[in-house]
C-alpha positions in Angstrom: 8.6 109.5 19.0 9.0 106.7 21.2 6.4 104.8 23.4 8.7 106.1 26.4 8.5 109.9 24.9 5.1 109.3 24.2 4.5 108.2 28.1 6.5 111.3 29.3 5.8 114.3 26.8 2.2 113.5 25.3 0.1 111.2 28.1 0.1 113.6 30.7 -1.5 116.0 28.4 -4.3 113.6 27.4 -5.0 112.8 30.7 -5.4 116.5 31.6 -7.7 117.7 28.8 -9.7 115.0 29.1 -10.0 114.6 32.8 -9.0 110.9 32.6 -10.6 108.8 34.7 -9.6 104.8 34.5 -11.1 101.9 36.8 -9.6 98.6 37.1 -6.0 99.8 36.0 -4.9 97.2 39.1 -5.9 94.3 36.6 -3.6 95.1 34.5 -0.5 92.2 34.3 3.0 94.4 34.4 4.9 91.8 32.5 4.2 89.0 29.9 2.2 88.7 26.9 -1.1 90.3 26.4 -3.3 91.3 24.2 -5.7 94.8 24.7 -8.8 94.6 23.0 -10.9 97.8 23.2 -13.7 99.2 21.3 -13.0 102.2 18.8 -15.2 105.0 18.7 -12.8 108.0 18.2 -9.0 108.4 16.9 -8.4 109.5 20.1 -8.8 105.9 21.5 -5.0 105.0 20.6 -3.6 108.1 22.6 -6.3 107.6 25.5 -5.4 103.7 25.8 -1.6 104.8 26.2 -2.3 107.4 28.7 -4.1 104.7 30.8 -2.7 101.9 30.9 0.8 101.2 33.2 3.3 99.7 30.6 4.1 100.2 27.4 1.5 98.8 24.5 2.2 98.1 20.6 -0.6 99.3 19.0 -1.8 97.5 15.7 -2.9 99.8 12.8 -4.6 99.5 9.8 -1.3 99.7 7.3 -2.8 102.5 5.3 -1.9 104.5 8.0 2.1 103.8 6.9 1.2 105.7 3.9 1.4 109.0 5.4 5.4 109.8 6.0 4.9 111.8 9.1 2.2 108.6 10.6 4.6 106.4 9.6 7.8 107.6 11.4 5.5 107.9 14.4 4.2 104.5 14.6 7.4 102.6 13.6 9.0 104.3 16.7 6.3 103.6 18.5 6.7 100.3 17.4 3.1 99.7 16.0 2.5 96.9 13.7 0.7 97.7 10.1 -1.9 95.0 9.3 -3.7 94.9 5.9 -7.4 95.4 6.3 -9.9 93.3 4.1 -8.3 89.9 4.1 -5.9 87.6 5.8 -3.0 89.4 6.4 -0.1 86.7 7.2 2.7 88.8 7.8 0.8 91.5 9.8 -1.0 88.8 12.6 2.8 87.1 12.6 4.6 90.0 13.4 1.7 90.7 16.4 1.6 87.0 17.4 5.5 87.4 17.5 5.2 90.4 19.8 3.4 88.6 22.0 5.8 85.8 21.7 8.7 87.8 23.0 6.0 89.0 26.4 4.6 92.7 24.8 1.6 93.8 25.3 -0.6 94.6 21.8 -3.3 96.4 21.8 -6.1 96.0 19.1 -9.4 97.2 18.3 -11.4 93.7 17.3 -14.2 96.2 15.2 -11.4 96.9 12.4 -11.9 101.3 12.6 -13.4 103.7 14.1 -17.3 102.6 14.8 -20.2 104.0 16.6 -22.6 101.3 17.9 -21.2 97.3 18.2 -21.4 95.3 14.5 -19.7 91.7 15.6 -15.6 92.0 15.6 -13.2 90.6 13.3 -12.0 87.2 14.4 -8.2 88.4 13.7 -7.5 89.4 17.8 -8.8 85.8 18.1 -6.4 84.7 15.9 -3.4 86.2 17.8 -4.6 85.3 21.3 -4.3 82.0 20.9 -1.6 81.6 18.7 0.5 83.4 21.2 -1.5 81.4 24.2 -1.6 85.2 25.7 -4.2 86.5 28.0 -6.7 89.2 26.9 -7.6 92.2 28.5 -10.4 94.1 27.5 -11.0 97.7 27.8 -14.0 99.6 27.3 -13.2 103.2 26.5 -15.8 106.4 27.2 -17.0 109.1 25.7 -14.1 109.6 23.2 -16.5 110.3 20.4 -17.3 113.5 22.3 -14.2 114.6 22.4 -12.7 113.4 18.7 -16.0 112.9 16.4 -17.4 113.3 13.0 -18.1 117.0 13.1 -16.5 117.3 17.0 -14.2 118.6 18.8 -14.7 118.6 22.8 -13.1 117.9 26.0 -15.5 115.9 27.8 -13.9 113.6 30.8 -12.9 110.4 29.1 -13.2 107.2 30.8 -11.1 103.6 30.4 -12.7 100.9 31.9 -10.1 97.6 32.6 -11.8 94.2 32.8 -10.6 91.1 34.2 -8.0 89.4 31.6 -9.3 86.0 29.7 -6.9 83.8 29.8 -6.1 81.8 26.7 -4.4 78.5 26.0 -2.0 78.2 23.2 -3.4 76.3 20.3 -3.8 76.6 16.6 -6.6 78.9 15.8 -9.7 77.8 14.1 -12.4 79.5 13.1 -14.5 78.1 15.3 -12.1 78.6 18.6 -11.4 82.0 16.8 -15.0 83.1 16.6 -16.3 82.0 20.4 -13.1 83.7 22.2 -14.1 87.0 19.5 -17.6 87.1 21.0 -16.3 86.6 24.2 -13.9 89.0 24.2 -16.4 91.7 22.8 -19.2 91.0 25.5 -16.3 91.3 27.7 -15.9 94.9 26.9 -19.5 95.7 26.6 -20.4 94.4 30.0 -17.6 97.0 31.7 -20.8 99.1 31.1 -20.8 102.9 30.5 
């Protein structure tokens, strides 16, 4: 299924079960590179970012994912970029730096899975941002963990909450540039509040 299909056929849904209610969407740059950070609380979060958010996003996924045949045709139509989890994954951060390269917009949650709470994010969004010299935009999402849980099924309204992009200069990541724009980026989305 296509990110266009996806927009047409599947979004509307989401936004009607779950009542979707998104502030800041107006923040939001139309064209260019960017980079979506959110946090990731449900597996719900992909489908509720899409529903939200005006133009079409490449979603990075943990490459696992590419191991189920049915996931897989879905994400590579979608466009999605696989990433190994638990090391440096070269090819994976090039094909999303590349993406941003060519003005997408690639979405990422920093925290590496689904996670309740906030344990410090991977550096790897870092990593992209400022390879690619793209803005980030972070996104806190709401109450998705009611709806798609461990052990729950709801329909509680869902919210998405659009901050003010970061803007980042192009430069060769360190880990030191890596690490402060990581913790910035992730008090970013914790201070769009709740």
């Amino acid at each position: 299924m296509s990110y266009a299909v996806y927009k047409k056929l599947l979004a509307p849904l989401v936004e009607r079960l779950y009542r979707l209610e998104v502030r800041g969407v107006e923040r939001v740059p139309l064209s260019g590179p960017l980079l979506v950070v959110a946090n990731h609380e449900s597996v719900l979060d992909p489908f509720v970012l899409g529903a939200a958010l005006p133009r079409p996003i490449r979603f990075v996924g943990k490459s696992e994912l590419w191991e189920i045949p049915p996931a897989a045709w879905l994400l590579d139509a979608g466009g999605a970029i696989p990433i190994r989890r638990g090391g440096s994954d070269v090819s994976g951060v090039g094909a999303a730096v590349a993406a941003l390269d060519a003005g997408d917009a690639v979405a990422i949650f920093p925290g590496g899975g689904v996670i309740v709470g906030s344990p410090p994010w991977f550096r790897g969004a870092a990593r992209m941002a400022i390879a690619a010299g793209a803005p980030v935009l972070p996104v806190r999402l709401l109450d998705t963990r009611r709806a798609i849980g461990r052990g729950t099924i709801g329909f509680p309204r869902v919210g998405v909450l659009v901050g003010e992009p970061i803007p980042v200069p192009p430069g060769k990541p360190t880990i030191a540039s890596a690490r402060a724009l990581t913790r910035a980026m992730q008090r970013a989305v914790e201070s769009l509040g709740t």
